[in-house]
N, CA, C and O atoms as a DFTB+ gen file, in Angstrom:
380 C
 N C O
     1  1      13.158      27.900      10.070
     2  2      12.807      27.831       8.662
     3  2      12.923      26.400       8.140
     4  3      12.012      25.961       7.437
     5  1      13.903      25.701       8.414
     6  2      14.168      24.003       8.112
     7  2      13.189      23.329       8.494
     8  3      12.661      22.451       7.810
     9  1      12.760      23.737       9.879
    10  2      11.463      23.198      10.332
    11  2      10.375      22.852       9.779
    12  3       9.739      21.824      10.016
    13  1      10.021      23.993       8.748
    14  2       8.687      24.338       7.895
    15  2       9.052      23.368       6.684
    16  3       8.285      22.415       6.551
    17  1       9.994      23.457       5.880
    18  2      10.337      23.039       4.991
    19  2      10.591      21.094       5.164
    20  3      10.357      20.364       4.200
    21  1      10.955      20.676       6.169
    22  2      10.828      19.082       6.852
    23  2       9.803      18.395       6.597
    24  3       9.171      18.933       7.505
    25  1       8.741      17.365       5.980
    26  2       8.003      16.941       5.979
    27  2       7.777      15.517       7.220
    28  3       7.655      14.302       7.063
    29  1       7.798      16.252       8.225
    30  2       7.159      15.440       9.075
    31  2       6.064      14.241       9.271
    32  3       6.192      13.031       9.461
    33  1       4.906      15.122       9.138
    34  2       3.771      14.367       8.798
    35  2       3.896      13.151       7.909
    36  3       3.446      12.028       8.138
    37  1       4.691      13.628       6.690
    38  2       4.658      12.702       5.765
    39  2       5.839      11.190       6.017
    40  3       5.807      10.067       5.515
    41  1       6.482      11.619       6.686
    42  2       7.645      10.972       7.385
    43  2       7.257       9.690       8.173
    44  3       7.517       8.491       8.078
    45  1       6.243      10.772       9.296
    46  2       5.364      10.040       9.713
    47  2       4.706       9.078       9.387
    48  3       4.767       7.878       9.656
    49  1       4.016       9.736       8.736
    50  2       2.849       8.401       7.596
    51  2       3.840       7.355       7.115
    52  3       3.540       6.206       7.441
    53  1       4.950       7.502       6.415
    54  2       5.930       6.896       5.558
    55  2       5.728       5.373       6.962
    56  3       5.119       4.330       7.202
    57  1       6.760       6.318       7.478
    58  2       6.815       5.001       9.029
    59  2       5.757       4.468       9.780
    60  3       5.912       3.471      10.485
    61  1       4.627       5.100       9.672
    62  2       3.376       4.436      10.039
    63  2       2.943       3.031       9.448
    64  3       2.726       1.951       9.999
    65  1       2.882       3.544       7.785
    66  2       2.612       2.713       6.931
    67  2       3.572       1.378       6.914
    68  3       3.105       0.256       7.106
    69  1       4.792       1.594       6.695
    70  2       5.596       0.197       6.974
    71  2       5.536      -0.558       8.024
    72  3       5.666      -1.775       7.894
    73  1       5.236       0.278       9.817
    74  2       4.899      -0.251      10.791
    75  2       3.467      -1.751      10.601
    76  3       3.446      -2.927      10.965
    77  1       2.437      -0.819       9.826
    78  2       1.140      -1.327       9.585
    79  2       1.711      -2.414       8.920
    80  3       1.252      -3.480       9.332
    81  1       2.466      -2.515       8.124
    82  2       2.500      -3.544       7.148
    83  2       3.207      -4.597       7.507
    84  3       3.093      -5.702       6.977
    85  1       4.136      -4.266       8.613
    86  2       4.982      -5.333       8.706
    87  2       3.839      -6.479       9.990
    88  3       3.782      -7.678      10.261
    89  1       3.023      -5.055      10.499
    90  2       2.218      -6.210      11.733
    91  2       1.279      -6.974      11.084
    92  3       0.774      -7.762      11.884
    93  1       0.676      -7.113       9.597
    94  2       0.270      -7.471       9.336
    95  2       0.608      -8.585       8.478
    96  3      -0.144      -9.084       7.640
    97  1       1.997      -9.000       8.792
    98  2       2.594     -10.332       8.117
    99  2       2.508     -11.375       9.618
   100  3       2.658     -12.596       9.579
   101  1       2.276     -10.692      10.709
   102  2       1.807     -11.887      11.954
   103  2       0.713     -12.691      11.429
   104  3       0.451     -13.692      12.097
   105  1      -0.283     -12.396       9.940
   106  2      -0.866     -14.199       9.561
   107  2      -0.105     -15.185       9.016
   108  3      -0.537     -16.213       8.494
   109  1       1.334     -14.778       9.176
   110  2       2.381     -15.896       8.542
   111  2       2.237     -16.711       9.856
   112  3       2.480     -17.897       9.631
   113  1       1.986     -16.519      10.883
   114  2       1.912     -17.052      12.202
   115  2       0.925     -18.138      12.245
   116  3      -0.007     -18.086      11.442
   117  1       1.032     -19.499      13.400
   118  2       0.211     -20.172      13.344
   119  2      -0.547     -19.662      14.831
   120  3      -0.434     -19.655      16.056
   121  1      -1.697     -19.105      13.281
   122  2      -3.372     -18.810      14.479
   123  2      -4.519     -19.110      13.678
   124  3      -4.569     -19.448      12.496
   125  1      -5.629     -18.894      14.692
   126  2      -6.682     -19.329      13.424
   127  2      -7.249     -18.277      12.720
   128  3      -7.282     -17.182      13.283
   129  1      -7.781     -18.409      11.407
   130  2      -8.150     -17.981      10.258
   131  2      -8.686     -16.556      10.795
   132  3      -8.057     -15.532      10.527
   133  1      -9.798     -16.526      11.517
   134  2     -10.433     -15.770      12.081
   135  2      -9.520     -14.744      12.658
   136  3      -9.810     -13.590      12.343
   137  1      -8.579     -14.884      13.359
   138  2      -7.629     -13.865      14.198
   139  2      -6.833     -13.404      13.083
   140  3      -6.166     -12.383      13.254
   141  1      -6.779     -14.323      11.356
   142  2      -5.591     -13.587      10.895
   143  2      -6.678     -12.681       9.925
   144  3      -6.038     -11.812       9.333
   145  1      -7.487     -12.656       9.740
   146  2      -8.551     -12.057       8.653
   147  2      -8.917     -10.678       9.700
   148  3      -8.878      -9.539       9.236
   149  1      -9.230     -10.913      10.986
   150  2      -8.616      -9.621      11.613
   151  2      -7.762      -8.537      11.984
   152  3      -7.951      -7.369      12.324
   153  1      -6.825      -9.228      11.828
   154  2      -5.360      -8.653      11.621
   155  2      -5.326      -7.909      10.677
   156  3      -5.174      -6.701      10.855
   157  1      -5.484      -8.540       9.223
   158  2      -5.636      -7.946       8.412
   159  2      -6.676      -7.155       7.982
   160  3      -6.540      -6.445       6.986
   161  1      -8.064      -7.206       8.839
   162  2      -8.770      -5.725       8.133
   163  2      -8.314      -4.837       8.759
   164  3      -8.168      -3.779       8.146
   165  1      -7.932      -4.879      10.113
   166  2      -7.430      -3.941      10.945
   167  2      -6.733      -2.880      10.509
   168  3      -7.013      -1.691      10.657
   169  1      -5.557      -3.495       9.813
   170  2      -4.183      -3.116       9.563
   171  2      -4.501      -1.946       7.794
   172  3      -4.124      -0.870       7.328
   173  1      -5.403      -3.098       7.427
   174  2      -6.097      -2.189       5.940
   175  2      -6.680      -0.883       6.131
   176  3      -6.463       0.102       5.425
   177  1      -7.898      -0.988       7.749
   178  2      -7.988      -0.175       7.384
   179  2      -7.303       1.251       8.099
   180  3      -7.212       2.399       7.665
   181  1      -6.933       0.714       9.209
   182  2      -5.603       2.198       9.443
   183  2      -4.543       2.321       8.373
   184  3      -4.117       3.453       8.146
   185  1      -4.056       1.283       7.678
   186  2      -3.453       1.909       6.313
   187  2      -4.039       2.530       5.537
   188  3      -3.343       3.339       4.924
   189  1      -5.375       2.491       5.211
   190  2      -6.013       3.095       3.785
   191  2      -6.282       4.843       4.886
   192  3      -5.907       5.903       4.384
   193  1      -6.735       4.833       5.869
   194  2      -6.711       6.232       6.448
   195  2      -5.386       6.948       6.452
   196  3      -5.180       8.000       5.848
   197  1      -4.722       6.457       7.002
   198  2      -3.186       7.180       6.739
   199  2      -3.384       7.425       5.567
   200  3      -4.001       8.478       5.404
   201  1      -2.989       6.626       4.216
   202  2      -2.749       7.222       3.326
   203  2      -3.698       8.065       2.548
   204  3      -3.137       8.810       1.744
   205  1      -5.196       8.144       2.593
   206  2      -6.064       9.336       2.780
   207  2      -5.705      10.526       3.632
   208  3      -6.338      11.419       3.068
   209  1      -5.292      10.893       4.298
   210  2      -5.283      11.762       5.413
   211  2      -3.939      12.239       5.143
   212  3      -3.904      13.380       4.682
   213  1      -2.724      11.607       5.326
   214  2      -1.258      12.462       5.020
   215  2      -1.177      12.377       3.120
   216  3      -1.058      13.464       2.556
   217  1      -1.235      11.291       2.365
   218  2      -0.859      11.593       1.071
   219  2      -1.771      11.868       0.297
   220  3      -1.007      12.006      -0.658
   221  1      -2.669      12.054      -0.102
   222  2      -4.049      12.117      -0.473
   223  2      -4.497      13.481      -0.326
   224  3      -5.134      14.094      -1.182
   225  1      -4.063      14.017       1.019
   226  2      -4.790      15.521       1.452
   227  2      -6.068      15.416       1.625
   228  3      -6.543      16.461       1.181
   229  1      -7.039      14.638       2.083
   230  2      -7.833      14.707       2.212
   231  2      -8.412      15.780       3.244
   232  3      -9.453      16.380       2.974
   233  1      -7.648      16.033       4.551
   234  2      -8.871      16.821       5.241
   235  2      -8.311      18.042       5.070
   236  3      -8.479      18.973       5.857
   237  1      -7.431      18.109       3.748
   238  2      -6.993      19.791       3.226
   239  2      -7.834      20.822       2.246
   240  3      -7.650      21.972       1.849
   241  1      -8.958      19.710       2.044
   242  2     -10.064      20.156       1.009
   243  2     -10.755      21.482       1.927
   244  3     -11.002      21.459       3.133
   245  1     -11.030      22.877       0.761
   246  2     -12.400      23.204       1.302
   247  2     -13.358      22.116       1.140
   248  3     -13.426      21.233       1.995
   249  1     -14.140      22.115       0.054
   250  2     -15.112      21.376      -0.266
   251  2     -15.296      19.815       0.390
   252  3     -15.445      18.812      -0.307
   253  1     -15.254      19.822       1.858
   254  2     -14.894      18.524       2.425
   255  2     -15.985      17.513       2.060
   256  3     -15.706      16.396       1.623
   257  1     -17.085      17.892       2.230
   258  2     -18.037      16.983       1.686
   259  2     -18.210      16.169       0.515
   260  3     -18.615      15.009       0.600
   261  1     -17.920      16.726      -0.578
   262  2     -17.743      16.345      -1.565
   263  2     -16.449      15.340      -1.766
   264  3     -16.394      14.520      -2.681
   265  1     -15.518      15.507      -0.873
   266  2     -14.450      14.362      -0.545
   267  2     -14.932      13.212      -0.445
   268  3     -14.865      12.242      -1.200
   269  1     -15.609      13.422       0.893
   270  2     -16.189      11.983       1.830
   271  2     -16.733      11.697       0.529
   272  3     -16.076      11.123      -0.340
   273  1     -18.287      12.205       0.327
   274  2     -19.329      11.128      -0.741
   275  2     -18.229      10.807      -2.107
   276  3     -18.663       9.789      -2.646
   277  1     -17.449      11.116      -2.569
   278  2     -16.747       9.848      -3.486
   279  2     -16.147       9.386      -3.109
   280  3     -15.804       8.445      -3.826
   281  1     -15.301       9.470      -1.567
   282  2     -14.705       7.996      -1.196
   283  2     -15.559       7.225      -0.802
   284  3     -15.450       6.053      -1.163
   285  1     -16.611       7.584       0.003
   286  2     -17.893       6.376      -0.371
   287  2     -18.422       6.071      -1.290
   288  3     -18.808       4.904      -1.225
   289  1     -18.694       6.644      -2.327
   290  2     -18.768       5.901      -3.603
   291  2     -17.930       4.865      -3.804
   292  3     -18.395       3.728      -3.885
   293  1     -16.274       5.148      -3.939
   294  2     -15.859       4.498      -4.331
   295  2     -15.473       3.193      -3.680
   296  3     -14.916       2.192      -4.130
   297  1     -16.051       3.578      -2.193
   298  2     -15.870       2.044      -1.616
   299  2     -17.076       1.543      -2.046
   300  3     -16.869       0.457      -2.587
   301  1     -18.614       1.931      -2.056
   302  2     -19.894       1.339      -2.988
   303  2     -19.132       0.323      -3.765
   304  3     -19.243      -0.881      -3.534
   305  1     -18.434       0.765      -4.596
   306  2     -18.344       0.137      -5.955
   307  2     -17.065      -0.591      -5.715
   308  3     -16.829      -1.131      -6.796
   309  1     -16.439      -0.791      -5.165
   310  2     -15.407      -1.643      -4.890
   311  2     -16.190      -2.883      -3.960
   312  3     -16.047      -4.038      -4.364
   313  1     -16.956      -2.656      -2.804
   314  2     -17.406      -3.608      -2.547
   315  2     -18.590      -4.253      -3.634
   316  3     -18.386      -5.391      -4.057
   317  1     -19.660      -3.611      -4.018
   318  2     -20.281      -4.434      -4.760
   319  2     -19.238      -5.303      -6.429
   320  3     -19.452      -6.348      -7.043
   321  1     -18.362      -4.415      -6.565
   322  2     -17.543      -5.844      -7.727
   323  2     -17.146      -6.845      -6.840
   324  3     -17.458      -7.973      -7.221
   325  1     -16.400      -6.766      -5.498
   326  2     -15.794      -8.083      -4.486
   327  2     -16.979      -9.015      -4.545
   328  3     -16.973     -10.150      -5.022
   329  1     -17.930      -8.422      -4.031
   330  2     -19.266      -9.431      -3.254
   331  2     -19.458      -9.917      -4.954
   332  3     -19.010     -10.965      -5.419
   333  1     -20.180      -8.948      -5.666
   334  2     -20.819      -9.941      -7.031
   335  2     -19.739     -10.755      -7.589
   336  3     -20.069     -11.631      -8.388
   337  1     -18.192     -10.572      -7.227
   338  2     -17.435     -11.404      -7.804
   339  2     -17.338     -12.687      -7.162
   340  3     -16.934     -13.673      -7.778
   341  1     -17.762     -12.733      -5.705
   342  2     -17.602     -13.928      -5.097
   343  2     -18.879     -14.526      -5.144
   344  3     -18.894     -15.741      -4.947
   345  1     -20.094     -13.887      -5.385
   346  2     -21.120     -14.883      -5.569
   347  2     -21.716     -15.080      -7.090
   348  3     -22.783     -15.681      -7.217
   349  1     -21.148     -14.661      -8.034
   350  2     -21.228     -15.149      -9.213
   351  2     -19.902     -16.526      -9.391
   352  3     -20.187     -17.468     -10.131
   353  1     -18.557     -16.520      -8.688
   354  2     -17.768     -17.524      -9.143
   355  2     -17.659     -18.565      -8.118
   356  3     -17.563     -19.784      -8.253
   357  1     -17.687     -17.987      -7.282
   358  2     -17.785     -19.118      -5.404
   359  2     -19.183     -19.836      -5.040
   360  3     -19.546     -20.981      -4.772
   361  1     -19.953     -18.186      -5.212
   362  2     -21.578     -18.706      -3.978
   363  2     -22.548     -20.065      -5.578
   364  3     -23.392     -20.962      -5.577
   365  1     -21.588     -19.279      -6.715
   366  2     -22.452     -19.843      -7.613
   367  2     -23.861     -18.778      -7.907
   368  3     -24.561     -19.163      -8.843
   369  1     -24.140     -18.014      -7.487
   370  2     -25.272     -16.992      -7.493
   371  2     -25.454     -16.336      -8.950
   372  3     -24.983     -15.206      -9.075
   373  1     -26.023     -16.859      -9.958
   374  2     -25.746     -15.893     -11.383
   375  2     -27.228     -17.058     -12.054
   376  3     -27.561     -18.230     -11.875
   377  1     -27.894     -15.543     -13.095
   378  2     -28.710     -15.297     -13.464
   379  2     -29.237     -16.392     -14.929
   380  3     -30.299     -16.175     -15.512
């Protein structure tokens, strides 16, 4: 019965997530740019799945579909503010 009641999974994730995070302070390290900008999408994006998947509940949905298309939405729209933000203030790109 303790068993059931234990949150494992989430335990899991807990320690996953700090694992992820701490490997992703190796760009304090001297490497080049390129190896640390890898590091770090890497690490983003097995963190952002963990925490979709154990805290989030994501694949606990009936309606799974309807999950996915607004987390793609909402990456849509998170990347297009990044990009138009870097080429309206960086690339210089504006109307």
């Amino acid at each position: 019965m303790l068993k059931q009641l234990f949150p494992i999974k989430h335990v899991a994730g807990y320690i996953s997530s700090l694992v992820l995070s701490a490997v992703a302070l190796v760009v304090l390290l001297d490497m080049p740019a390129a190896s640390k900008v890898a590091v770090l999408l890497v690490t983003a994006i097995l963190q952002a799945a963990v925490q979709l998947m154990l805290f989030m509940h994501v694949g606990e949905s009936e309606d799974k579909k309807s999950v996915y298309i607004n987390i793609a939405f909402a990456l849509f729209v998170g990347l297009v503010t990044i990009f138009g933000t870097l080429f309206i203030f960086i690339w210089g790109w504006y109307a």
